[in-house]
N, C-alpha and C positions, 0 to 999 in steps of 0.2 A: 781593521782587526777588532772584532768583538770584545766588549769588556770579559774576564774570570772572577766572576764572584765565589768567594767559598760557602760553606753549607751555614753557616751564622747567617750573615750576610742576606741568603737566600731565602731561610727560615724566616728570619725578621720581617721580609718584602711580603711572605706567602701568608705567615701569621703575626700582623701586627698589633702588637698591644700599644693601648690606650690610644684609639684610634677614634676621631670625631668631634665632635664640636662642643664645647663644652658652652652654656647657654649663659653662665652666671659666673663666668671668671672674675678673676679679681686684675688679672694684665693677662694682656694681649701680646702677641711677637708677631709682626708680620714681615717677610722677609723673601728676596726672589732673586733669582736669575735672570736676567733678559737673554741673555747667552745658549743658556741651555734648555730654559722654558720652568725649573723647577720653581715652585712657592709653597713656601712653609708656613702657616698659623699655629703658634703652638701659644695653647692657653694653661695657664697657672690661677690654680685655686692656692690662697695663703691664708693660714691661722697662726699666731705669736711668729711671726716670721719664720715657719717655715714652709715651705712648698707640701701641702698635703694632699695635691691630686695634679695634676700635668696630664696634657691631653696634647693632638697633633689633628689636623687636616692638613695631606701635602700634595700635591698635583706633581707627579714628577716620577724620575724615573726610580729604577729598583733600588741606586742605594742611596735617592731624598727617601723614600718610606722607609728604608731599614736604620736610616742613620736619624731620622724623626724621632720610632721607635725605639730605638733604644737609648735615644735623650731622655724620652719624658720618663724611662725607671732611674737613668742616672741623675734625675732633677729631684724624683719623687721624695719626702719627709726629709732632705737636706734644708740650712739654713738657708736665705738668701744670701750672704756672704759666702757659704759653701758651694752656693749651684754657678753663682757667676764665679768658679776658680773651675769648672769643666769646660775643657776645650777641645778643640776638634779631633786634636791629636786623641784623645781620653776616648773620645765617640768611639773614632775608628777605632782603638785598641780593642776597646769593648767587642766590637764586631769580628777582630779576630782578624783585621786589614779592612783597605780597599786596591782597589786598582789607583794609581797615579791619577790619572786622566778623573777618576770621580772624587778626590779629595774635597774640590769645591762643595760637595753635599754636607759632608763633617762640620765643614766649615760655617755652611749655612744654617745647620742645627743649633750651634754653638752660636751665632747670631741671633737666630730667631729667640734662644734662653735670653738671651741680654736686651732683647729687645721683650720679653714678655716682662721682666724685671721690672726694667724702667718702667715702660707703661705701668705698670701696681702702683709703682713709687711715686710718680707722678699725677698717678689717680687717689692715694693718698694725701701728696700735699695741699692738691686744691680742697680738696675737705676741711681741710685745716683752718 
């Protein structure tokens, strides 16, 4: 049975913003499926801690690009403290649902923010 994505959902996949690779991030998220084949790189530019630009490269199906995109606005000018408190359930909301069966995408969004995080943080401390 075919997944039902609704008209968010869809939008998101046909028009995705802030889509592409960002060349001079300041962390990195990389994160994937073996499962279902999705992989997410989502890049975080940060100034005084907070998320000023987020960006997504996602290999995968309609809702890793729509649940990508709509991470990197609900990441965008929040604090670091404020963007690791979004989670998958938040993605999905955003979007308006998902199908059951594609939750893991949400979920993967919300990874990949926490993994773009740490990376900063950690490319901080060695500076240090």
């Amino acid at each position: 049975m075919p997944e039902s994505y609704n008209d968010k959902v869809l939008e998101y996949f046909r028009n995705p913003k802030n889509m592409g690779k960002m060349e001079d991030a300041d962390g990195i998220g990389k994160v994937g499926n073996a499962v279902c084949g999705d992989v997410m790189h989502i890049y975080i530019k940060v100034k005084n801690n907070r998320i000023v630009d987020c960006k997504f490269a996602t290999f995968g199906c309609v809702a890793a690009i729509a649940t990508s995109s709509i991470l990197t606005e609900l990441a965008k000018n929040k604090t670091l403290e404020e963007a690791l408190k979004i989670t998958n359930k938040d993605v999905a909301d955003q979007l308006g649902g998902l199908p059951q069966i594609k939750m893991h995408c949400s979920l993967l969004a919300e990874e990949g923010l926490r993994s773009a995080i740490s990376d900063y943080r950690q490319r901080i401390s060695q500076k240090k």
